[in-house]
Structure formats: structure tokens, C-alpha cells
N, C-alpha and C positions, 0 to 999 in steps of 0.2 A: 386503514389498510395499507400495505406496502408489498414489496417484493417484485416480481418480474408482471413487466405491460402485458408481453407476450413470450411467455416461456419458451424456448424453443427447441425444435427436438435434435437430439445429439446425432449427431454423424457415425454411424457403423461402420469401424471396420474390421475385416477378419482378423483373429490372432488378437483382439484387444475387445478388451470388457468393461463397460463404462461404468463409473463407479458414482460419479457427483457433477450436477449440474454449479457451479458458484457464479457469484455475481459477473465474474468476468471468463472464467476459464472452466474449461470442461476438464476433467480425470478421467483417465483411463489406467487397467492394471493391464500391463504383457503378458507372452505364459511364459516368461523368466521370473514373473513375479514383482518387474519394475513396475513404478507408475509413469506415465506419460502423462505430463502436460501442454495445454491448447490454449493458449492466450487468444481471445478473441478481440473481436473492435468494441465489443459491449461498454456502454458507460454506465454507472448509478448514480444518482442526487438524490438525499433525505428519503435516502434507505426504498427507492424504487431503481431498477433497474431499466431504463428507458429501450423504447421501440428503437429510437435510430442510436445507429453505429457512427461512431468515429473512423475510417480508413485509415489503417496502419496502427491503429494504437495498439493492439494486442504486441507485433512486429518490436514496434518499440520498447513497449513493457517489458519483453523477451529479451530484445539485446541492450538494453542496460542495467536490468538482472545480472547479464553474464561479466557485462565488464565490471560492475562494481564485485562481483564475484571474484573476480583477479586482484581486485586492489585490498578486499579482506583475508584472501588465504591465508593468510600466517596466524591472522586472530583465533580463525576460525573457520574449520573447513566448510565447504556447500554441498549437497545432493547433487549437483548435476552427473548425471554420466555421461551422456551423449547429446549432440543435436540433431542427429540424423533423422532423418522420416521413415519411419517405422513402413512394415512394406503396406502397399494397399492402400495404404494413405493420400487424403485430397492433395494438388499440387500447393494449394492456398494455405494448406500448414507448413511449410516451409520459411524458416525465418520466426515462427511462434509458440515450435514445439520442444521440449523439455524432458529427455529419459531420464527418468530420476530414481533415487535409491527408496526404497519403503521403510519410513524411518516409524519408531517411536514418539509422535509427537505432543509436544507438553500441549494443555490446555489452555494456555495465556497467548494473548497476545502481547508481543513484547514492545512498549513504549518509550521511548527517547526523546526526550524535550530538551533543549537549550534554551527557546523561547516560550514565552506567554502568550496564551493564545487558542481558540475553540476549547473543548470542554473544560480544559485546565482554567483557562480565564475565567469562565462561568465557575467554575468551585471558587478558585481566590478571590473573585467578588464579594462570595458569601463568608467563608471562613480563614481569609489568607493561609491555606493549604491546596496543594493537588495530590490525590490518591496520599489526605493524611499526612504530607510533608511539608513543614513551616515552611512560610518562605517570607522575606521580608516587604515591610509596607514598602507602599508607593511604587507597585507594578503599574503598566496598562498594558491594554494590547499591543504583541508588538516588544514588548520588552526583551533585553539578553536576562536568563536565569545568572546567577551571582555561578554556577557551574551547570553540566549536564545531571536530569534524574532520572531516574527510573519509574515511570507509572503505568503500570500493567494493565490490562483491560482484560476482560472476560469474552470469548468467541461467542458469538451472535450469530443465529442462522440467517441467511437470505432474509432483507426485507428488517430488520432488528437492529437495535444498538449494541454494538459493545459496549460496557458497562466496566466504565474505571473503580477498582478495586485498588487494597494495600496491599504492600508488599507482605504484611504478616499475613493475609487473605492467601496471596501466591505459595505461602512458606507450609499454612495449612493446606492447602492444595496439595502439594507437589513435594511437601518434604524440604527442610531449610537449605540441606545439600544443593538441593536441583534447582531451589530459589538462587541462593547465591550465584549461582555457576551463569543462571540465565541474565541476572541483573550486572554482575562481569561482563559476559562476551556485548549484554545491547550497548552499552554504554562503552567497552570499548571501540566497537564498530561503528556506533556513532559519532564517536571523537574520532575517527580516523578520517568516514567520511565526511563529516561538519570540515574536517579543513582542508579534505583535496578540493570540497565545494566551496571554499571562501578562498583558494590561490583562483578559480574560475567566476571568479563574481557571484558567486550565489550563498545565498542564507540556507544551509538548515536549518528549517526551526523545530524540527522535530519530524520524527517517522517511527514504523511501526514491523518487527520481525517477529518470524517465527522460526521454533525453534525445535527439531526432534532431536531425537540418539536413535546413533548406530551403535547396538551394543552399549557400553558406556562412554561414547565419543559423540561429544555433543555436537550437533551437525548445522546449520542455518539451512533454511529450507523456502519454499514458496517465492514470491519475488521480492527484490530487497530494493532500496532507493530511489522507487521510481516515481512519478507524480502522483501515482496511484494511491501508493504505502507512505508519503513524505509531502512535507509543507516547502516548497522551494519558492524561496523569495528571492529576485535583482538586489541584488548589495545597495546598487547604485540608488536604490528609491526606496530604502529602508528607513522608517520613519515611523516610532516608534506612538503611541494612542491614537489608533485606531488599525483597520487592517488591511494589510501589506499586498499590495499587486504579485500573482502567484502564478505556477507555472502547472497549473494541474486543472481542474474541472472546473475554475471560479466562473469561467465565462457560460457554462451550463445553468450553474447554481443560479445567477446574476438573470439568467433570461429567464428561469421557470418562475422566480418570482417576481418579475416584471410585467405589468401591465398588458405585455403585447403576449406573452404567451397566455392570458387568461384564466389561467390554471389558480387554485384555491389551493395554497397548499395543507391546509387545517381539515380539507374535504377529503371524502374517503373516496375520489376521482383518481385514476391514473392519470398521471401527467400526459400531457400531448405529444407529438412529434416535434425534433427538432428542426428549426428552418438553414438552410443552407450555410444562410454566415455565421452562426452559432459553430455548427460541423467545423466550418472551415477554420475558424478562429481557433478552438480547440486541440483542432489539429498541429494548426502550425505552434501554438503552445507544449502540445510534448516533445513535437520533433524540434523547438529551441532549447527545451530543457534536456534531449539526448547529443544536442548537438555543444552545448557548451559547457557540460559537463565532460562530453569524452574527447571534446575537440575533434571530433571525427562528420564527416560531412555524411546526411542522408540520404538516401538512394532506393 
């Protein structure tokens, strides 16, 4: 079993029509026809959605969406319309919420790797390939790829794996056109942000976009480069077989399967609550990863 501890029920407000519960954020559609999005504090580990909240993390997720949003426009534009709080609205969405355009969205999720490492590692163990792409001997975990690839995954509902698929997979899906265009923009916005993140000390080692059309203007969409969607490693403690000190959920992952949380994770149990220093640790891990990334101080 997997999916949410304690599902929770969405927030009403007038004038907005709630469309989808996700693992972290709530949808809503306007009567303009926009969608609004809600970043909450929700975290997931191994495809459950846990009881306790991070503070701030939604906040966060939100404003370094926006700013790596400004350092991609030229590649490739974004959804956002506005940030403003729609009227009627909690005070507690402010700082997390997203008017955005109703795009056409493709069905892949869009994968960027530089390095070696989670499911890609596990394929090249078995086949020295990821999603079908040779890659040369003598990886480990942790390794730079010889350039950036492209390996696409399949959208998974709540509680599911995305499932790494080839790119001839995506081409049949979507048409070769719309494959190209998508395996273009990830990989250029990957290379752009991989090195505004290595002048700041950080490793991309891969992350994960999505991708609609406005009309036939292919658009980025959902949140882009945050610990969420992205693997960000310390430059400085990069160190290549085995794997890398990170700036996203590892101190979650590291407790639910740790002794002291007692949780099975092979059992069909939802995980437990998480205990104070875990939250806290967490926390200050995205607000390091938005702070030296944007160079801009938290608040």
C-alpha cells in the first residue's frame, strides 16, 4: 500500500473549483478559466505522503520555482501569470500560491541527468544503460555522465512510481515532433541551470520538468529546480561511489528507515509521524538549498 497517511480535505474557496489533490499541492480552476496553484508543507518518502508537514516548505518550493523561472525565460517560457491571492483566500496561501495559464500538458515527465545515481544507477548495474542509452563502463554512484541525457519517465498517480521509459517510448506517445522539442528545451534548461548551480557550489545531478503547450508554444509548467523535482549535492563533499550528502528529503528517507522510527518499510503500514529533529533538519535543508542557490536571505 502507499499514497496519503491522512488525506486531507482541500480548502474552499468561492470563485475557485478544486480540481486535484497531489502529493504536495492542491489545483484549483478560476472562472477566468486559470488554474491556481497551492504548495503546501506536505512531504512524500517511498511513494507515501506522510502525516507531519515541513513549515515553509510549500513557501519555498514556490519562490525558487519563480526565480529559476527568470534565469530560464529565454529557453523557454513558464505558466505563471500572477502571484497574487485570489480573493477569499486563506492568509496562509500567500507566498505559496501560483495563477497559472491551462496549458496542454504532455504526458512524460521530463528527466535530466548529469549524474549517476537512484533508478538510473540501478539500470546501469544491470545493463550499462538508462531509459535504453549506452553509457560507458566503470560508472558508480555519484559519477559525472561523459554529457547531460534525456530519460523520460511515465506520470504515476499518488502513492506510484514513475516508470523510466525510452525516448522512442516518448516519440510513440507524443509524436517525434513533440519528443524532440521536449528532449531540447529539458536538456537545455538543464545545462543552464547545472551551471548557474556549480558558480554556487552546488551539484545538479539531475532533475525532473514538465512540460505543456500554449497553443503550439511549448511552455514549462509545474515547479522547476527545487529539492522536490532535483538532486542537489555540496560541490564541496562530492565524492563519487557511493551517495552524495543532499539538499532535499534524504534526512526523512534516512529516519523512516532507521531503527528509531520502527516502521517496516516492505509492510503494508503507513509510516509513522515525524519527530521534531527530523522536521527541523529538513527544514533548514531547503531553506540552505533556496538560500545558496539565490543568494538571497530567508524570511
Amino acid at each position: 500500500m502507499s499514497g496519503f497517511v491522512e488525506k486531507p480535505e482541500p480548502i474552499q474557496v468561492p470563485g475557485l473549483v478544486h480540481l486535484h489533490t497531489g502529493k504536495v499541492r492542491e489545483l484549483y480552476r478560476n472562472e477566468a478559466g486559470d488554474l491556481v496553484m497551492v504548495a503546501s508543507d506536505r512531504i512524500s518518502a517511498y511513494d507515501w505522503v506522510l502525516p507531519t508537514e515541513i513549515p515553509d516548505k510549500g513557501r519555498v518550493l514556490t519562490q525558487l520555482s519563480l526565480w529559476w523561472f527568470d534565469q530560464l525565460t529565454d529557453l523557454v517560457p513558464h505558466h505563471v501569470l500572477s502571484t497574487g491571492l485570489p480573493a477569499g483566500a486563506p492568509a496562509d496561501w500567500e507566498g505559496r500560491t501560483l495563477v497559472c495559464k491551462s496549458l496542454r500538458m504532455a504526458p512524460v515527465e521530463c528527466v535530466a541527468r548529469g549524474y549517476l545515481t537512484g533508478s538510473g544507477l540501478a539500470e546501469y548495474q544491470e545493463s550499462r544503460t538508462v531509459c535504453g542509452l549506452a553509457l560507458p563502463e566503470g560508472l558508480v554512484d555519484g559519477s559525472e555522465l561523459p554529457g547531460p541525457i534525456f530519460t523520460p519517465a511515465t506520470k504515476a498517480a499518488v502513492g506510484e512510481h514513475d516508470e523510466n521509459v525510452s525516448y522512442e517510448e516518448v516519440a510513440r506517445q507524443v509524436g517525434a515532433d513533440t519528443a524532440a522539442q521536449l528532449r531540447q528545451a529539458t536538456l537545455a534548461a538543464y545545462t543552464r541551470a547545472r551551471d548557474i548551480a556549480r558558480e554556487r557550489g552546488i551539484i545538479l545531478a539531475d532533475t525532473k520538468f514538465e512540460f505543456g503547450f500554449d497553443g503550439d508554444t511549448l511552455v514549462v509548467a509545474d515547479e522547476v529546480l527545487t529539492p522536490d523535482s532535483s538532486r542537489f549535492w555540496p560541490a564541496e563533499q562530492w565524492e563519487p561511489g557511493h551517495a552524495q550528502p543532499s539538499y532535499d528529503k534524504q534526512y526523512v528517507r534516512d529516519w523512516l528507515t532507521s531503527a528509531e522510527s520502527g516502521w517496516d518499510r516492505a509492510s503494508e503500514q503507513p509510516p509513522p509521524a515525524l519527530p521534531q529533529h527530523v522536521v527541523d533538519a529538513t527544514r533548514a535543508k531547503y531553506v540552505e538549498a533556496y538560500e545558496r542557490l539565490t543568494g538571497l536571505g530567508w524570511s
